[in-house]
C-alpha positions as CSV (number, residue, x, y, z in Angstrom):
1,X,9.6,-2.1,-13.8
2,X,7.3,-3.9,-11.7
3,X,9.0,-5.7,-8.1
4,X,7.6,-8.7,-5.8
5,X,8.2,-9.2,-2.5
6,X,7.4,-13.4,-2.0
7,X,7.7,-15.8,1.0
8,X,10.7,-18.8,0.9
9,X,10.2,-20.5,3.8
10,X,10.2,-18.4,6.4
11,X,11.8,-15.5,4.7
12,X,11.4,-12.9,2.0
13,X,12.5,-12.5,-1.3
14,X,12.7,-9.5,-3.6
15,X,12.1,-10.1,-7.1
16,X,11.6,-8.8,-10.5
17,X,8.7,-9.5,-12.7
18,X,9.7,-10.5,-16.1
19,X,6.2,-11.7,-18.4
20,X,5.1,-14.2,-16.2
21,X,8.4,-15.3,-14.1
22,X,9.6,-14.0,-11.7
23,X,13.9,-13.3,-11.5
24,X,15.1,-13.6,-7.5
25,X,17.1,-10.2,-7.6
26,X,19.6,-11.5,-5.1
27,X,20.4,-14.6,-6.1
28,X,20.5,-13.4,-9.5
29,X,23.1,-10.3,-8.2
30,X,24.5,-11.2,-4.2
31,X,25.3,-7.6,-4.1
32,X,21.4,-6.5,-4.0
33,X,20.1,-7.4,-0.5
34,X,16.8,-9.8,-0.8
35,X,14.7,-7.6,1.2
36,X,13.5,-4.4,-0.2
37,X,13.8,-2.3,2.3
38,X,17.3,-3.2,3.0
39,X,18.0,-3.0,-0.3
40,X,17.0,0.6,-0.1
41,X,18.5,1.4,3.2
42,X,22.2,-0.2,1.6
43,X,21.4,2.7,-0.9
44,X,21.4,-0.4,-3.8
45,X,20.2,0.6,-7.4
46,X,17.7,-1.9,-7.5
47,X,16.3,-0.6,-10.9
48,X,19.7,-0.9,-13.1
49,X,19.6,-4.5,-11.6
50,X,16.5,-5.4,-12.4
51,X,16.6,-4.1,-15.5
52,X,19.9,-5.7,-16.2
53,X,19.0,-9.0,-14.6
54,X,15.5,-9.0,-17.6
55,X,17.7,-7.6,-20.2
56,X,20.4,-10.5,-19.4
57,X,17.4,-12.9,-19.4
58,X,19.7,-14.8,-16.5
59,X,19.0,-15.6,-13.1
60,X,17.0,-18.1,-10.8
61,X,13.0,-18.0,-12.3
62,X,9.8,-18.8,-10.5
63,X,6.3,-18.4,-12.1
64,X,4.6,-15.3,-11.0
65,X,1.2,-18.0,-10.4
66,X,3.5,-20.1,-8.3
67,X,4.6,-17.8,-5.7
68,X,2.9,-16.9,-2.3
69,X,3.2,-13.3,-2.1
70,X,4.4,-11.4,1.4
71,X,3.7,-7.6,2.1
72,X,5.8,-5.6,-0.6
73,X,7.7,-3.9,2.3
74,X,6.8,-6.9,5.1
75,X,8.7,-4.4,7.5
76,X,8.7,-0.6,6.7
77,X,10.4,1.4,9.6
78,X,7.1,3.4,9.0
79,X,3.8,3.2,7.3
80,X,2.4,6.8,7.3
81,X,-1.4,7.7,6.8
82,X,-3.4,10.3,5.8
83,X,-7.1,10.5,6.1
84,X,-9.4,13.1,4.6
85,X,-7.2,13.8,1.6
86,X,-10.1,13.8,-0.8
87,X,-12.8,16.3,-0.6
88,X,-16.1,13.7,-1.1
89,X,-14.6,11.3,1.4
90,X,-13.8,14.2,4.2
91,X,-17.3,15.5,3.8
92,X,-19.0,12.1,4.0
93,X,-17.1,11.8,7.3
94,X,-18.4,15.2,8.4
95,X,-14.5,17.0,7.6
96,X,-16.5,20.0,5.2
97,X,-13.3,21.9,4.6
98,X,-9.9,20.2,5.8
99,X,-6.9,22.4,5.8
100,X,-4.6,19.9,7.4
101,X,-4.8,15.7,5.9
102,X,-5.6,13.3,9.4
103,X,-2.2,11.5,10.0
104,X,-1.7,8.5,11.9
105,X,0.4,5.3,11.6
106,X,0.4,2.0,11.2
107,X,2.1,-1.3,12.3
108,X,3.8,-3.6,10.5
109,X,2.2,-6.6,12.2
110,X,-1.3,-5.3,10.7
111,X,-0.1,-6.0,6.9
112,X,-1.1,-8.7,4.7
113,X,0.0,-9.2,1.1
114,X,-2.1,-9.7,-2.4
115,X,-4.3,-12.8,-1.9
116,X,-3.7,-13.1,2.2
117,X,-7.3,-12.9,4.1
118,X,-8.4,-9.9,5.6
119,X,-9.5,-10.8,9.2
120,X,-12.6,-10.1,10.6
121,X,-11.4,-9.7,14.5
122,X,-13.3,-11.5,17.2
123,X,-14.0,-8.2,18.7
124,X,-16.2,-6.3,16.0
125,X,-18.1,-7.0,12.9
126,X,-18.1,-3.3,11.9
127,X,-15.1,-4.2,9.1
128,X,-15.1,-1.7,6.2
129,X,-13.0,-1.0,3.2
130,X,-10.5,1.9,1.7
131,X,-9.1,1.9,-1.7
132,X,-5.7,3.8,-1.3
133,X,-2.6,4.9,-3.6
134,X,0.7,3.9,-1.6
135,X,4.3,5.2,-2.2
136,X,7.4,3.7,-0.9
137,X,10.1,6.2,-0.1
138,X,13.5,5.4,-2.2
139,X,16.0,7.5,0.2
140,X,16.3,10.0,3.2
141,X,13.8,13.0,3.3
142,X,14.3,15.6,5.4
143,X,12.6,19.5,4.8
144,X,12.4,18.6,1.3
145,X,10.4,21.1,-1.0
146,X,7.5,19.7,-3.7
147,X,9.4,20.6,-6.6
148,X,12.1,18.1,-5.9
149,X,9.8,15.5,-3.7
150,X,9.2,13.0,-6.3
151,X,12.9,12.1,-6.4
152,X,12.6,10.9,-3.2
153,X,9.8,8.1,-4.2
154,X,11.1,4.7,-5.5
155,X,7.3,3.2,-6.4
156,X,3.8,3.3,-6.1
157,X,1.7,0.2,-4.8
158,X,-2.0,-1.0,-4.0
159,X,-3.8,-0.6,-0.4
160,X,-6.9,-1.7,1.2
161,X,-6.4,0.9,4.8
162,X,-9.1,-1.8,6.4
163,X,-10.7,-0.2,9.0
164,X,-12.6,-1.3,12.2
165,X,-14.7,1.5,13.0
166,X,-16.6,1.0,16.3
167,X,-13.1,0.7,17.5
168,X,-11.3,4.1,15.4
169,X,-14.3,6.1,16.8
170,X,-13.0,5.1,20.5
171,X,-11.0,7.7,20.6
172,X,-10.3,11.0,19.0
173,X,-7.0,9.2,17.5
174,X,-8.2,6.7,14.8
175,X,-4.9,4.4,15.4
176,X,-6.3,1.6,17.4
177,X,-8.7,0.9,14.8
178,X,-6.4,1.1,12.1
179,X,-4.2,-1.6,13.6
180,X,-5.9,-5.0,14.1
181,X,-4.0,-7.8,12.6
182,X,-4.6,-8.8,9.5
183,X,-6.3,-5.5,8.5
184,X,-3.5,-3.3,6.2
185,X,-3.0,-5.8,2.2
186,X,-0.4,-4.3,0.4
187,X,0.8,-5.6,-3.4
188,X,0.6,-7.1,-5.4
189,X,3.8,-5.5,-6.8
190,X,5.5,-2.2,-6.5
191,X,5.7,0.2,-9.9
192,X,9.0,2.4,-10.4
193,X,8.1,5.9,-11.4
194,X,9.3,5.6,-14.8
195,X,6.1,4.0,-15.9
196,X,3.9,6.0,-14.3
197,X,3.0,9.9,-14.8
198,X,4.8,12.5,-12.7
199,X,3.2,11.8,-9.2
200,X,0.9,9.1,-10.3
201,X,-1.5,11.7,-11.2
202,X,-4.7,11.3,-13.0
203,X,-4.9,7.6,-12.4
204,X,-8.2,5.9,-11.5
205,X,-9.1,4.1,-8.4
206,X,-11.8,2.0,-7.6
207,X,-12.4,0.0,-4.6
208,X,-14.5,-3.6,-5.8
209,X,-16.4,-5.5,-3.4
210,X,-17.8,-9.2,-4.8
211,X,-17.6,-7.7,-8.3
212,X,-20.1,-4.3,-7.5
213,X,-17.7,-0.8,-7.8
214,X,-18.0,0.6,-4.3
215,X,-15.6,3.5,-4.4
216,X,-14.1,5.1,-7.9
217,X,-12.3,8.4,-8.2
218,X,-9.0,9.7,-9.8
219,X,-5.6,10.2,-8.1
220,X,-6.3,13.7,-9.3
221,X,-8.5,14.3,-6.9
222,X,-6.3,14.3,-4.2
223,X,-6.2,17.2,-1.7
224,X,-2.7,17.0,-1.0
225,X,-0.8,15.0,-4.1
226,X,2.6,13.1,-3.5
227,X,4.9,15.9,-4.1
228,X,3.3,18.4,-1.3
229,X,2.7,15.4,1.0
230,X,6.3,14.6,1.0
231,X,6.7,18.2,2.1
232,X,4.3,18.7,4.4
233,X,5.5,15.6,6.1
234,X,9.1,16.7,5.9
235,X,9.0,19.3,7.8
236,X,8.3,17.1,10.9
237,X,9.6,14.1,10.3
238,X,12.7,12.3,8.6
239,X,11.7,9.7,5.9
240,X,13.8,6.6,5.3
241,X,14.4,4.1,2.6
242,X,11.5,1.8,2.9
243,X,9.3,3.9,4.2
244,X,5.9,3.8,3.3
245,X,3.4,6.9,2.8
246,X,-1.2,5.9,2.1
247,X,-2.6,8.4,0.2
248,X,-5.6,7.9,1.5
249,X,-8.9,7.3,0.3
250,X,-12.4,8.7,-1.9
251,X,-15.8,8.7,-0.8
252,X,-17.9,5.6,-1.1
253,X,-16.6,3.4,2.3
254,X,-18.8,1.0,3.7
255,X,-20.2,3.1,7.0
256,X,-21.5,6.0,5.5
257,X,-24.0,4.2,3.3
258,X,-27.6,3.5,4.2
259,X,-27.4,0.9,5.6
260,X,-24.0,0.2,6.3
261,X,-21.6,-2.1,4.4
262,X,-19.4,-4.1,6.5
263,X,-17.1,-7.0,5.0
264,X,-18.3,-10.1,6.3
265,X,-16.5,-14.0,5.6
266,X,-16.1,-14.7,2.0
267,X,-16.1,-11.2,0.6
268,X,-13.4,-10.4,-2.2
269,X,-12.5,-7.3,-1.6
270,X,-10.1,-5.9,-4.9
271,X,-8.7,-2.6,-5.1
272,X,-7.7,-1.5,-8.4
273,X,-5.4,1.4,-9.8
274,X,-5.1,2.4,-13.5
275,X,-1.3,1.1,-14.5
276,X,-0.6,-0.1,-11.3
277,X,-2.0,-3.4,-10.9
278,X,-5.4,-4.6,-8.9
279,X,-4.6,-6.2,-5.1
280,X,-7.0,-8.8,-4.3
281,X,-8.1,-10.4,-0.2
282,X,-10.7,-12.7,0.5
283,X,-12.0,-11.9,4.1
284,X,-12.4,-14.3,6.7
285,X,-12.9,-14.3,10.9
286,X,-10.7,-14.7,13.3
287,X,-9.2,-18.1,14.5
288,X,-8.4,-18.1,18.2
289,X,-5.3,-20.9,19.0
290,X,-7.2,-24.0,20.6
C-alpha cells in the first residue's frame, strides 16, 4: 500500500494511491483523520482503510499527475538522524571505525515534498546531497528490543538529508547545517511494510544528480539496520506516532570528491530506492521578500 500526503488549499490531505488516482482517505472514511500523523496519533488503522476504500473502488479521486505533493509527514513531532551509519561514508568523513551512529535532529520547517525546490540559501553555495532510507514510526516506542522493533514502523519513504556544509562544520554539532529551509524533500509516497522485506533490507539506493549516479549502495549495508536503531534509540528517547527516523547515508556525497560537488540552480537532484519509489527536487536560490 502506497500513501500521499498532498496540498488543498492551505491544508493537507492524506491519500491512498490507487493505479494512477488517488482516493482522499478522509473524505472517503470521516473517521480517519486527513493528516497522517494525526491519523497515527488517534491510533487509526489506516491500512484496513485504505485497503478497503481501493477494494470498494469508492471515494473522492484525484489523478496522482494532478496533485501538488506536501511533505509525507508535513509535521512529525520529530525527525531523527543518524550520520555515519555506513561504513564507506564514515570513513570518507574521516569516522574509520564508528561504534555509536551521529544523531541529531531536524525541523519540520526545513522539509520539502517530491518536486518542491531545494533552496540554495543566500548564505552559502557549499549545498551537497544525501540519498537516505526513512521510516515513519506507527505507534509509541519506549525500551523496545530489535526482535519486536519492526512492529513499531508503519512505512518507509525517500530523503534527500541536504546539507550545507561550511555551515555543519561550524560546530562540533552538525544541526545548524542540517536545518536551512527548504533543505530536508521527503516523498513522494510512504510504503507499508507489507510490501517490503523485513526491515527494508537489501534494497538499493542510489543518489542521481542531472542523470550521472553519484552515490549507489544497498540498505544492507547499513551499520545499524532499522530494528537495532529503533532500540538503540529507545532506550533514550520515547517515539510517537508520526515520528520520523533517516537512516542515513553511503559514501559518494558531493564534498568529499576532488573537486567538490555542490548543487547549484537547475540541478535535478533524484534519489532512488529499489520498491520504494524515486523522490525528485529541482534546486533553485533563495528569494529574499522585496
Amino acid at each position: 500500500m502506497k500513501l500521499v500526503t498532498f496540498r488543498s488549499g492551505d491544508t493537507t490531505r492524506l491519500g491512498v494511491l490507487d493505479g494512477e488516482d488517488v482516493i482522499d482517505l478522509n473524505k472517503t472514511d470521516p473517521t480517519v483523520p486527513a493528516n497522517l500523523r494525526a491519523a497515527l496519533l488517534a491510533g487509526a488503522d489506516l491500512a484496513a482503510a485504505a485497503a478497503r476504500v481501493v477494494a470498494e473502488g469508492s471515494g473522492e479521486r484525484a489523478s496522482y499527475r494532478s496533485l501538488t505533493l506536501a511533505p509525507l509527514v508535513p509535521e512529525p513531532g520529530k525527525i531523527v538522524c543518524l550520520g555515519h551509519n555506513y561504513y564507506d561514508h564514515a570513513k570518507e568523513g574521516g569516522n574509520l571505525k564508528p561504534v555509536y551512529p551521529q544523531i541529531f535532529f531536524r525541523g519540520a520547517s526545513s522539509l520539502v515534498a517530491h518536486g518542491d525546490a531545494v533552496i540554495r540559501p543566500l548564505v552559502s553555495e557549499k549545498l551537497d546531497y544525501e540519498a537516505e532510507l526513512v521510516i515513519v514510526i506507527g505507534k509509541r516506542a519506549r525500551h523496545v528490543k530489535r526482535e519486536r522493533a519492526l512492529e513499531y514502523v508503519f512505512g518507509y519513504s525517500c530523503f534527500n538529508d541536504v546539507s550545507v556544509r561550511d555551515y555543519q562544520k561550524r560546530t562540533t554539532q552538525w544541526t545548524i547545517g542540517k536545518n536551512f529551509d527548504g533543505t530536508g524533500a521527503f516523498g513522494p509516497w510512504l510504503v507499508t511494510p507489507d510490501e517490503l522485506p523485513p526491515g527494508a533490507e537489501g534494497l538499493a539506493l542510489r543518489l542521481i544528480l542531472n542523470d550521472e549516479v553519484m552515490q549507489q549502495a544497498n540498505t544492507s549495508d547499513m551499520i545499524w539496520g532499522v530494528a537495532e536503531t529503533i532500540e538503540l534509540l529507545t532506550e533514550c528517547l520515547t517515539l510517537e506516532p508520526g515520528d520520523v527516523v533517516l537512516m542515513g547515508t553511503p559514501a559518494g556525497v558531493g564534498w568529499v570528491r576532488n573537486p567538490p560537488v555542490w548543487l547549484k540552480p537547475g540541478d535535478r537532484v533524484e534519489v532512488d530506492i529499489e520498491r520504494i519509489g524515486r523522490l525528485q527536487n529541482t534546486v533553485q536560490d533563495e528569494v529574499t521578500a522585496r
